[in-house]
MARLOLO-788670 format. One record per residue (C-alpha): x, y, z. Coordinates in steps of 0.1 Angstrom, whole numbers, padded with zeros to 4 digits, always signed. Each point is the difference from the previous one (the first is absolute). Example, Ala and Ser with C-alpha at 12.3 -4.5 7.8 and 13.67 -1.06 7.14 Angstrom:
% MARLOLO-788670
+0123-0045+0078/+0014+0034-0007/
This chain:
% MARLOLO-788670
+0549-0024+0074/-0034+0014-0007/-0016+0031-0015/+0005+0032+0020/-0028+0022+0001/+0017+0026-0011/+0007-0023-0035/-0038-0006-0003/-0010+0037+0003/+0028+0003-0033/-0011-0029-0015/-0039+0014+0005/+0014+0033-0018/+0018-0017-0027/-0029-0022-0011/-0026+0031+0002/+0026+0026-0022/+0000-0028-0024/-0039-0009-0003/-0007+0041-0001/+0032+0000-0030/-0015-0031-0018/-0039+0022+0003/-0017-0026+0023/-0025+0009+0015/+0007-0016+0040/-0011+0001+0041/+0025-0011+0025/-0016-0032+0018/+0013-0025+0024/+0013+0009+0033/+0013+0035-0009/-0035+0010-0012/-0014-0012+0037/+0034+0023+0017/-0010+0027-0022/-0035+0001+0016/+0017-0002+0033/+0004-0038+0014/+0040-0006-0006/+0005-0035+0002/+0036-0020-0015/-0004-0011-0035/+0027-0018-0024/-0017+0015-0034/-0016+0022-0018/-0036+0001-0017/-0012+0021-0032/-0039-0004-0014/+0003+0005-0033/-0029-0004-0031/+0004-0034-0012/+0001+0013-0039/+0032+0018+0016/+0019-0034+0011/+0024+0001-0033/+0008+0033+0007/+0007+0001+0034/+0019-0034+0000/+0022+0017-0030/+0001+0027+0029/+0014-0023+0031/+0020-0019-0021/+0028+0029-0015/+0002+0008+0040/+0011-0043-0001/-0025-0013+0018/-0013-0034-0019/-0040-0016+0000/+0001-0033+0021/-0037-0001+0001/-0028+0009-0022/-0037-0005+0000/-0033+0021-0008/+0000+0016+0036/+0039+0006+0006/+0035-0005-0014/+0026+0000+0025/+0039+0013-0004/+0032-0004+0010/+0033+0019-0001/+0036-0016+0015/+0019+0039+0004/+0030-0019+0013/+0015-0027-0022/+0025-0014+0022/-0028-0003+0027/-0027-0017-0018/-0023-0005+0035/-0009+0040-0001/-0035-0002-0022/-0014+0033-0005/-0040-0007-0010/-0030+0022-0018/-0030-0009-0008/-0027+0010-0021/-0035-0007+0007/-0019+0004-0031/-0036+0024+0000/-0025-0016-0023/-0037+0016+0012/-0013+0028+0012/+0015+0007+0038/+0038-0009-0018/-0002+0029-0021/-0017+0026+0022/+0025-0008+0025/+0027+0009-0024/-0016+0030-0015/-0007+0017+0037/+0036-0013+0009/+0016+0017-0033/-0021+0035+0007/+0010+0000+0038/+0031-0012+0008/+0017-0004+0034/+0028+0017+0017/+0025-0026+0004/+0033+0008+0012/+0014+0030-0028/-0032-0002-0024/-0028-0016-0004/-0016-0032-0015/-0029-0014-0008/-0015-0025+0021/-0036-0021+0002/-0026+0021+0021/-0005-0015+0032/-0035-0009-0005/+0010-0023-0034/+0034-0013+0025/-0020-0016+0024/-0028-0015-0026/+0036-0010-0017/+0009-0018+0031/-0035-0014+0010/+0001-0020-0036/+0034-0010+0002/-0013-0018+0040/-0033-0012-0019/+0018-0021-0027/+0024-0006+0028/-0015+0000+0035/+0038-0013+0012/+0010+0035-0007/+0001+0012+0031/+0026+0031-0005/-0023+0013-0023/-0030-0002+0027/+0022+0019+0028/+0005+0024-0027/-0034+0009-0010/-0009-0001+0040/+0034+0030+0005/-0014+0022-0032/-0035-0003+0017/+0011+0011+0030/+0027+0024-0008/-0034+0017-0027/-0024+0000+0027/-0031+0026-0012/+0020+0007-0035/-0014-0028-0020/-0031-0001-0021/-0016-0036+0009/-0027+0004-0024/+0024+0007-0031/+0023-0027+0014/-0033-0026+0003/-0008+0015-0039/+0038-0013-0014/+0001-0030+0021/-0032-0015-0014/+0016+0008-0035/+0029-0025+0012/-0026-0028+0012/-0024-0009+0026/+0028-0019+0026/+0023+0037+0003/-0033+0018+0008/-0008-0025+0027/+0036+0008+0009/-0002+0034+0000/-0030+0003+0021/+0016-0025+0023/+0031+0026+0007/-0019+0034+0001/-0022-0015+0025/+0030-0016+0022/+0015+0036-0011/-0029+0016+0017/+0007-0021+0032/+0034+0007+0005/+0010+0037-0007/+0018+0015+0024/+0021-0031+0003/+0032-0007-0012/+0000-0031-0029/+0027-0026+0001/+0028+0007-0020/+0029-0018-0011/+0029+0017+0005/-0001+0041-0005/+0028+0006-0015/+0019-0014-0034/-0011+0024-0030/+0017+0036+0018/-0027+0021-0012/
């Protein structure tokens, strides 16, 4: 058996009532963050940036909702919950990526002030600009990242004349010289290729 969709979008609300309960400041991130800015794509988790003096908190947070750290490190700590005991194979998984400069914790503060519609509310989820720089150093630390490339390329595409390049290029020499060369490297292929449709993989999953 696997995750429904419908079971992640609960999970996603669980995990966000209990952050906002437990005061933490958060963004939805991950794949629902990229289908809340309108490229829907399958996904078997869920995402929160979060301030990295926040971890204890928001681990106190994930864990009274049962889900357990597997995984921790100075960039991310990853989660896991097993909702049915007598099927031990369903694995419900959050993770929190952890904000420590400057483009973490504007992110969160924009996301926190202007939150989404999502399904009977709202949430708060990382601007699109900060997603994609998000993205671009997750495929320059890991080039093999390719999901995370054919996201960036859909968010382009799907933003065509809403983004700011120059702010984006501002943020993404904050995060290091190799995601500006990235980022430069995608709004000029973005320049190239509006009006055409991206590869995707898969459009439908998340429901939303």
């Amino acid at each position: 058996m696997v995750i429904t969709p419908e079971r992640l979008q609960q999970s996603l609300a669980e995990c966000a009532a209990a952050l906002s309960a437990a005061a933490v400041p958060f963004a939805v991130a991950g794949a629902f963050a990229v289908a809340m800015h309108g490229h829907v794509r399958p996904t078997r988790d869920i995402e929160f940036l979060v301030h990295l003096s926040d971890y204890d908190a928001a681990r106190r947070a994930l864990e009274g909702l049962g889900y357990r750290c597997t995984h921790a490190s100075d960039a991310f700590a990853h989660f896991e919950r097993r909702p049915l005991p007598e099927l031990p194979g369903i694995v419900e998984r959050a993770d929190l990526s952890f904000s420590s400069h400057e483009v973490g914790r504007r992110a969160i503060e924009a996301a926190m002030r202007q939150p989404l519609r999502w399904m009977h509310g709202a949430l708060p989820v990382v601007p699109l600009e900060t997603l994609v720089l998000i993205k671009l150093s997750a495929v320059s630390a890991n080039p093999s990242r390719l999901q995370d490339l054919v996201d960036v390329r859909a968010l382009l595409w799907q933003a065509a004349g809403r983004l700011d390049p120059s702010s984006m290029r501002e943020m993404a020499a904050w995060m290091g010289p190799a995601v500006l060369r990235l980022l430069d490297e995608e709004l000029e292929r973005a320049t190239r290729t509006v009006g055409d449709q991206p590869i995707t993989y898969g459009a439908r999953g998340l429901g939303l």
